[in-house]
Steps between C-alpha positions, in 0.01 A plus 500: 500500500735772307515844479403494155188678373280444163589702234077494427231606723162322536333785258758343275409126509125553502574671162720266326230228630227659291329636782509153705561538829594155632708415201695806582505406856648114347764689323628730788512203743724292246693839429537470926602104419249321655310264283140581431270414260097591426295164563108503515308410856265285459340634862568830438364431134779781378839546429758470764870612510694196684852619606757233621791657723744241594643500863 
């Protein structure tokens, strides 16, 4: 990983995602570059965020 840092904080993304807290979290992860993407459990009956991080 780099030394780089987000020019946002999490305040930041929760904001520009209306107030929703695991679309912001979907953002920050692809702003990291890992792949993720909001997909519904049907276990869990709710929402899930499914990141991908390639080896």
């Amino acid at each position: 990983m780099s030394d780089e840092t987000l020019e946002k904080d999490l305040d930041e993304y929760i904001d520009e995602a209306g107030g929703d807290v695991l679309e912001a979290l979907e953002q920050l992860c692809e702003d990291l570059g890992f792949d993720a993407e909001i997909v519904y459990d049907e276990a869990l009956e709710k929402d899930v965020l499914k990141i991908t991080v390639e080896r």
